[in-house]
PDB file as gemmi writes it, atoms N, CA and C in Angstrom:
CRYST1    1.000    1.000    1.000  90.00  90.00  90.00 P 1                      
ATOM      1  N   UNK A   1      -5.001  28.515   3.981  1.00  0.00           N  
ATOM      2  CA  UNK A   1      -5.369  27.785   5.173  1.00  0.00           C  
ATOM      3  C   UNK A   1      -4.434  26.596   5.329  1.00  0.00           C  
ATOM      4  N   UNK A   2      -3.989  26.451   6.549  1.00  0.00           N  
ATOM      5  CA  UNK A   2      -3.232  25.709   6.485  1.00  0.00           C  
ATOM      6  C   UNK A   2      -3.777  24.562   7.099  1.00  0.00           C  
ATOM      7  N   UNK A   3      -2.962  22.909   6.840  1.00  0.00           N  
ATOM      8  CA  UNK A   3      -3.638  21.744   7.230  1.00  0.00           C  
ATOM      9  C   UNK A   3      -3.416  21.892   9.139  1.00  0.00           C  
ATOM     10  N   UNK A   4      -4.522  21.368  10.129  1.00  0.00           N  
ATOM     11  CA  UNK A   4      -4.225  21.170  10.917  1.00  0.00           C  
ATOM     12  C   UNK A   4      -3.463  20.047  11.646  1.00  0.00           C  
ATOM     13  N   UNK A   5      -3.104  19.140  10.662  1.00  0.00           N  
ATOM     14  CA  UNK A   5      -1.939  18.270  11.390  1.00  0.00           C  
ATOM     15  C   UNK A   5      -0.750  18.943  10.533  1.00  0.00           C  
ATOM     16  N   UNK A   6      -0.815  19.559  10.364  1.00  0.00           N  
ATOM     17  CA  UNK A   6       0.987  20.119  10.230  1.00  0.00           C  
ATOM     18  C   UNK A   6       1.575  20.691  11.291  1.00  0.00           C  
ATOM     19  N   UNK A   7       0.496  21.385  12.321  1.00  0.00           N  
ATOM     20  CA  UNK A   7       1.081  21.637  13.171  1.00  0.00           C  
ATOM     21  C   UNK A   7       1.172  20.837  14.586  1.00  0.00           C  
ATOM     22  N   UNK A   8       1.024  19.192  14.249  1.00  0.00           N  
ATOM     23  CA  UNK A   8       1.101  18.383  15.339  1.00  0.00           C  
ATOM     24  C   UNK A   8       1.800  17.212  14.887  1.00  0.00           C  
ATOM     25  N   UNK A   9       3.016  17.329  15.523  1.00  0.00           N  
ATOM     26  CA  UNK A   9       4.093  15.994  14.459  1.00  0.00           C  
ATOM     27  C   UNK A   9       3.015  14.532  14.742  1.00  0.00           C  
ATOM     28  N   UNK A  10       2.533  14.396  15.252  1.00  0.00           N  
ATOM     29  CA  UNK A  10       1.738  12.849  15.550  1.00  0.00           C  
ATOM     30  C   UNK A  10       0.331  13.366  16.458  1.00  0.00           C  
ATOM     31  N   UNK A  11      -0.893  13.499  15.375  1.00  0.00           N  
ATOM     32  CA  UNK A  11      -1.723  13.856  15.191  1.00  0.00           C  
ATOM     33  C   UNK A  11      -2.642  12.724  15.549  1.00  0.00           C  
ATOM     34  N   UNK A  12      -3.743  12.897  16.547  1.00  0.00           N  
ATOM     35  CA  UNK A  12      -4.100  11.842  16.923  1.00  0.00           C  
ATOM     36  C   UNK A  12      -6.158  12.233  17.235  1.00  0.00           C  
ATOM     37  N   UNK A  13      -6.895  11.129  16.939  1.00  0.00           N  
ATOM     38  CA  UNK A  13      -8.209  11.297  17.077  1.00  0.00           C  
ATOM     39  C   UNK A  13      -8.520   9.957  18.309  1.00  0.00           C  
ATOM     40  N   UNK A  14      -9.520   9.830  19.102  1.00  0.00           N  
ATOM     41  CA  UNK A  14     -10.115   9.103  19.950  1.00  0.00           C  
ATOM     42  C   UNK A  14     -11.493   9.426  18.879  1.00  0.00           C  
ATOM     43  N   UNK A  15     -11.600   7.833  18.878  1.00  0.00           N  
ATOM     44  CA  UNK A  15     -12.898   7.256  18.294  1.00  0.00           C  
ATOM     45  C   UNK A  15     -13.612   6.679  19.591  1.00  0.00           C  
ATOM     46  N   UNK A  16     -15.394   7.007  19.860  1.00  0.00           N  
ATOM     47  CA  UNK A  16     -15.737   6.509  21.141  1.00  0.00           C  
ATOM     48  C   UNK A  16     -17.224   6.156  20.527  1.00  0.00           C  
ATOM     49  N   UNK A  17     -17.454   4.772  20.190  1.00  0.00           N  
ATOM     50  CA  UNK A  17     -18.742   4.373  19.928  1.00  0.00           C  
ATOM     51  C   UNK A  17     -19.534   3.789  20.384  1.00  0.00           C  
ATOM     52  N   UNK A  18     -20.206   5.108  21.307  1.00  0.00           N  
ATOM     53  CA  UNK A  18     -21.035   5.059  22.568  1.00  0.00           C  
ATOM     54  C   UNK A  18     -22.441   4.376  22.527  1.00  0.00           C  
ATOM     55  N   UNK A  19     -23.154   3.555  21.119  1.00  0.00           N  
ATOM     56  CA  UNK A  19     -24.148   3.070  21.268  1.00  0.00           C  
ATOM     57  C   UNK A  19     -25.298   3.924  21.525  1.00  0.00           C  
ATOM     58  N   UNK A  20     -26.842   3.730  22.236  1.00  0.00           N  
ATOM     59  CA  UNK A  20     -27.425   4.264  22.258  1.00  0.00           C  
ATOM     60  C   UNK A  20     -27.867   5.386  23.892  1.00  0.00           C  
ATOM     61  N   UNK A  21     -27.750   6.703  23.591  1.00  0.00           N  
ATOM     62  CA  UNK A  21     -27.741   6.558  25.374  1.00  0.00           C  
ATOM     63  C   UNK A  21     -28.882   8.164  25.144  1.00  0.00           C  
ATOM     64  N   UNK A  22     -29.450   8.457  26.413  1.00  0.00           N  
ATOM     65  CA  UNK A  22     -30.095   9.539  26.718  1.00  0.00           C  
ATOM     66  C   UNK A  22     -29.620  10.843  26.240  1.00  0.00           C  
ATOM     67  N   UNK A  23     -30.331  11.365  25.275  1.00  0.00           N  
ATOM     68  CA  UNK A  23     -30.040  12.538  25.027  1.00  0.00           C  
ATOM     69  C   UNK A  23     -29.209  13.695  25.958  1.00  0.00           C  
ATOM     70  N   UNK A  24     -29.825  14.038  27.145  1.00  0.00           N  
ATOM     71  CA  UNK A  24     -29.211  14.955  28.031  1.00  0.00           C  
ATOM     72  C   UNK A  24     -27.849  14.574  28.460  1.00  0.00           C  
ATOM     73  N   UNK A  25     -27.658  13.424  29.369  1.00  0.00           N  
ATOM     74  CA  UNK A  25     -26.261  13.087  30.138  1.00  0.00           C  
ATOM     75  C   UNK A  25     -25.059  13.450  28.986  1.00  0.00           C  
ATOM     76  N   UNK A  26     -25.609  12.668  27.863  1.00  0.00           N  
ATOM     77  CA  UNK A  26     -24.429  12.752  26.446  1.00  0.00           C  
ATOM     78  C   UNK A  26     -24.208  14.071  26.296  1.00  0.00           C  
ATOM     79  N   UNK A  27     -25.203  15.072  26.223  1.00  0.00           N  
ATOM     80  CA  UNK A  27     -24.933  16.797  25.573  1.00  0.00           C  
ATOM     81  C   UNK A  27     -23.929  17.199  26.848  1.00  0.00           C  
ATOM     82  N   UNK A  28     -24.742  16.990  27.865  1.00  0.00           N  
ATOM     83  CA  UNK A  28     -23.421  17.471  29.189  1.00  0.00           C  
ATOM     84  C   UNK A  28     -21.890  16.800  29.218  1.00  0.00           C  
ATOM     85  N   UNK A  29     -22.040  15.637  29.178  1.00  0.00           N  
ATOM     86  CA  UNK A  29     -20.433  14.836  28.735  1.00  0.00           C  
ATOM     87  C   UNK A  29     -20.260  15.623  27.458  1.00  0.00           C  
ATOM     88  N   UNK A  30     -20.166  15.997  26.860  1.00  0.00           N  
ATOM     89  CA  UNK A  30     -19.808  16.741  25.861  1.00  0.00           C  
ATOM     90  C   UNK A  30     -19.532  17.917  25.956  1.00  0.00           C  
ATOM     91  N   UNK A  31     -19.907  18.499  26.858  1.00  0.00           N  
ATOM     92  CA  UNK A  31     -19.964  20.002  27.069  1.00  0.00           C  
ATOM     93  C   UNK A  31     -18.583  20.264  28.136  1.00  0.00           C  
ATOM     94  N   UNK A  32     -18.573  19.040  28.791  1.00  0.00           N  
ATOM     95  CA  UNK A  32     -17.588  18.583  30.301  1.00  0.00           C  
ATOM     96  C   UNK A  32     -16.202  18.470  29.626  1.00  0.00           C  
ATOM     97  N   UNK A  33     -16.294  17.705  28.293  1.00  0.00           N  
ATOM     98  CA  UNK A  33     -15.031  17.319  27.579  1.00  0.00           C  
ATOM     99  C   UNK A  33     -14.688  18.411  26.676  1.00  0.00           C  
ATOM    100  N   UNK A  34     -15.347  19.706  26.447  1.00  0.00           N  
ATOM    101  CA  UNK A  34     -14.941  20.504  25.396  1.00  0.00           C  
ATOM    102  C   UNK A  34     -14.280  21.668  27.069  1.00  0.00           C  
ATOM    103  N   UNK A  35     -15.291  21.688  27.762  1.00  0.00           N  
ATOM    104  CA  UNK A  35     -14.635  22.416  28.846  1.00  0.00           C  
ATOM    105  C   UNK A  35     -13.153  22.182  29.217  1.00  0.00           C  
ATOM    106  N   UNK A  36     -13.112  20.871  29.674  1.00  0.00           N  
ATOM    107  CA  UNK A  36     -11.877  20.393  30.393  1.00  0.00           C  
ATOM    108  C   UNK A  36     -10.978  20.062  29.370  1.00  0.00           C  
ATOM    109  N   UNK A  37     -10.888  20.027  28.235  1.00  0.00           N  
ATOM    110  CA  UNK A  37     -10.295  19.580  26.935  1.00  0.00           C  
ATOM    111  C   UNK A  37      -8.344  21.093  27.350  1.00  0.00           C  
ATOM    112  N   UNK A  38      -7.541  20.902  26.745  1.00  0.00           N  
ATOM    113  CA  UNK A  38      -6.872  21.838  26.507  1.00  0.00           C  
ATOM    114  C   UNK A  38      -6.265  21.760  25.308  1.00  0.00           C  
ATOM    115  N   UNK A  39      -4.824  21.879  25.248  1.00  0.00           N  
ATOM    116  CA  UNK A  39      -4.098  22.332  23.793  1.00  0.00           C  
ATOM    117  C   UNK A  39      -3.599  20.590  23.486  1.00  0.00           C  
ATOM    118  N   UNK A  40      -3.495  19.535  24.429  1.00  0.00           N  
ATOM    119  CA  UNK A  40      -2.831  18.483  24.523  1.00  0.00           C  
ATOM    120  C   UNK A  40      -4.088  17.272  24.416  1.00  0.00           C  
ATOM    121  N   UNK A  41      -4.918  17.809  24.485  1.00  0.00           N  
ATOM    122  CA  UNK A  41      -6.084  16.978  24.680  1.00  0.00           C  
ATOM    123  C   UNK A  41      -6.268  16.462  22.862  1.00  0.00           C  
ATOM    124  N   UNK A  42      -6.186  15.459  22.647  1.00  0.00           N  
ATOM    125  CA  UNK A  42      -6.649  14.766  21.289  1.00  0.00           C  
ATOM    126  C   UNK A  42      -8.201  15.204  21.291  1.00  0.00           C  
ATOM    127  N   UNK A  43      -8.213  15.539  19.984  1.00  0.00           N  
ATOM    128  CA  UNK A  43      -9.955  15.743  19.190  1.00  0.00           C  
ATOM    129  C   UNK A  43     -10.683  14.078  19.601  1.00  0.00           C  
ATOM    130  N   UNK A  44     -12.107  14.268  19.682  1.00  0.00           N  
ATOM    131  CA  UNK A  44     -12.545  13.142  19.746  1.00  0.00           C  
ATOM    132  C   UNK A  44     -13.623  12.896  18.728  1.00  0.00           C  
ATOM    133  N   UNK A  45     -14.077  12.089  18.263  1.00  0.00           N  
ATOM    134  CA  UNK A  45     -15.322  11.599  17.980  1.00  0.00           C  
ATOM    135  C   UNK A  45     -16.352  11.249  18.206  1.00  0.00           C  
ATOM    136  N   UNK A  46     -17.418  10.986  18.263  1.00  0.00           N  
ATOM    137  CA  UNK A  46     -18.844  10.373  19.443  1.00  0.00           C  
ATOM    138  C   UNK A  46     -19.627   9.824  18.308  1.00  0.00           C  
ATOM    139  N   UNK A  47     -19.475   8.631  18.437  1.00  0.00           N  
ATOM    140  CA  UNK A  47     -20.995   8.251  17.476  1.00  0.00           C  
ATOM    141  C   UNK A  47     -21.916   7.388  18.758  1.00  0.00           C  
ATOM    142  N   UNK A  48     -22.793   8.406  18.573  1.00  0.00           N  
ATOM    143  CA  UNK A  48     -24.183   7.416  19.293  1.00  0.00           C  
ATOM    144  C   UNK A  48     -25.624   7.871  18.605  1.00  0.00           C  
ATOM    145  N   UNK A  49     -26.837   7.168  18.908  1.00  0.00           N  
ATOM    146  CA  UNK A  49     -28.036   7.517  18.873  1.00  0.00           C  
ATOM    147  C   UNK A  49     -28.506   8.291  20.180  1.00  0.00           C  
ATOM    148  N   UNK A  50     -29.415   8.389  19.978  1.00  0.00           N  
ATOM    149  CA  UNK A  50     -30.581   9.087  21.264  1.00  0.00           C  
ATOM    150  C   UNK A  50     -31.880   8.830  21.029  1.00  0.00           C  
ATOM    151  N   UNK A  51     -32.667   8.843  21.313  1.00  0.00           N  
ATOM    152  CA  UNK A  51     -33.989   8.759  21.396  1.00  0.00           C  
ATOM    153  C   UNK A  51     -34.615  10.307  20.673  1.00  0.00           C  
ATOM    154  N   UNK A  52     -35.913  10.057  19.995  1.00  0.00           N  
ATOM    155  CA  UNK A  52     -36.034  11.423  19.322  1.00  0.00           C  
ATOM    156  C   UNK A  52     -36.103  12.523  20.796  1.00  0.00           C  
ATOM    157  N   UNK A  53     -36.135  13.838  20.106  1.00  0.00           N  
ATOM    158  CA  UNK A  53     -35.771  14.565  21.026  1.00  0.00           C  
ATOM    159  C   UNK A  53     -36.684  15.768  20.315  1.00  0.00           C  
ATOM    160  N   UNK A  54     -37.305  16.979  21.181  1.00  0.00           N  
ATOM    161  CA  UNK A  54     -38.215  18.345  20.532  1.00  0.00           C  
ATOM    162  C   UNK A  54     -37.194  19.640  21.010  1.00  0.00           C  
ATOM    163  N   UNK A  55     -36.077  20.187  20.011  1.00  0.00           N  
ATOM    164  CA  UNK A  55     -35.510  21.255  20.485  1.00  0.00           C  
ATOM    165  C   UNK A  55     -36.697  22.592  20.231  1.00  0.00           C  
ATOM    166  N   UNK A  56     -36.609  23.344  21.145  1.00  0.00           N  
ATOM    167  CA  UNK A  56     -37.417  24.649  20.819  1.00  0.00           C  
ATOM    168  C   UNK A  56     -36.549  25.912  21.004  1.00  0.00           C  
ATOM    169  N   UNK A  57     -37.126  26.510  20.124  1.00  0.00           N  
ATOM    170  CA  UNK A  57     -36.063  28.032  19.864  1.00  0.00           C  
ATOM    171  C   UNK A  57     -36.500  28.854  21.148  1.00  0.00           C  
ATOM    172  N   UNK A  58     -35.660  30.199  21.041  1.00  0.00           N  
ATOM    173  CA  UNK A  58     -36.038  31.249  22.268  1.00  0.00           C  
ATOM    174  C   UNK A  58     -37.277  31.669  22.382  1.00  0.00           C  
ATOM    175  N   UNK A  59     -37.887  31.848  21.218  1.00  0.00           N  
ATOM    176  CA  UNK A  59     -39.051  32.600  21.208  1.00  0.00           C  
ATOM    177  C   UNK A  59     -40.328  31.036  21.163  1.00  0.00           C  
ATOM    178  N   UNK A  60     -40.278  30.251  21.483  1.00  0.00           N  
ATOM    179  CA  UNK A  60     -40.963  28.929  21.270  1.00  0.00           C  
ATOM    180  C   UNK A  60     -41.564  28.725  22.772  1.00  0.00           C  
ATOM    181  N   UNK A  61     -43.076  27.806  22.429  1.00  0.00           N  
ATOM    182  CA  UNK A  61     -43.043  27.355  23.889  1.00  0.00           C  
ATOM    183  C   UNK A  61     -44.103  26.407  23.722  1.00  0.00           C  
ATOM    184  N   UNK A  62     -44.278  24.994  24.606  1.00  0.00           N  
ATOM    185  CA  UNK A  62     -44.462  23.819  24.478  1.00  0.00           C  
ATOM    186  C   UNK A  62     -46.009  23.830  23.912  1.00  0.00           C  
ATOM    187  N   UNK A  63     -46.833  24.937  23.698  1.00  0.00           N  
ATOM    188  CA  UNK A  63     -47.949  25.136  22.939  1.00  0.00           C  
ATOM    189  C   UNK A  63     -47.783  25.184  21.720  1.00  0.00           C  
ATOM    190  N   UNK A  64     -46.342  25.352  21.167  1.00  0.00           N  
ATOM    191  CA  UNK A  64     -46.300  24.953  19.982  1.00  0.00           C  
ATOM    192  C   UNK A  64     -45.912  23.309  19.044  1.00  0.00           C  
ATOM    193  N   UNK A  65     -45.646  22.330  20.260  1.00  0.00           N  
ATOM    194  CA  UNK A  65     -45.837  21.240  19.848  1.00  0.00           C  
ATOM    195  C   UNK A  65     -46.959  21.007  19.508  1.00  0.00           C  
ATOM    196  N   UNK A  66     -47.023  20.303  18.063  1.00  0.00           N  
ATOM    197  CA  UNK A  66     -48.436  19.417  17.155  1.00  0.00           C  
ATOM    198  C   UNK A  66     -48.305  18.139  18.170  1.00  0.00           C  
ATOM    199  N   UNK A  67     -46.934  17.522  18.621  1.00  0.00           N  
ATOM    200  CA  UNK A  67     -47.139  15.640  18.863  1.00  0.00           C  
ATOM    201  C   UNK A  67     -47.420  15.573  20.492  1.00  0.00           C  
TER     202      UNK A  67                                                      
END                                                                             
């Protein structure tokens, strides 16, 4: 396996420490930036919080929340 900055003479990350923000808007900005991202686009980072959040699987449904 080879390292992935070998194949980028000047290898570069965007650090973005977004604080605390709404679960949803953030997953879509994220989804917007992996979309629109290409071969030139620097990797990024995201550190934020969210507020707790209840993911449910396919077969799940809100009768199975206890809270």
């Amino acid at each position: 396996m080879r390292d992935a900055a070998a194949n980028n003479e000047n290898p570069t990350m965007t650090v973005r420490s977004l604080g605390r923000q709404d679960y949803e808007p953030l997953w879509r900005a994220m989804q917007r930036f992996t979309e629109e991202r290409n071969a030139g686009t620097p990797d990024e980072l995201w550190f934020t919080e969210h507020p707790p959040v209840f993911t449910l699987g396919l077969n799940a449904s809100r009768d199975h929340l206890l809270a």
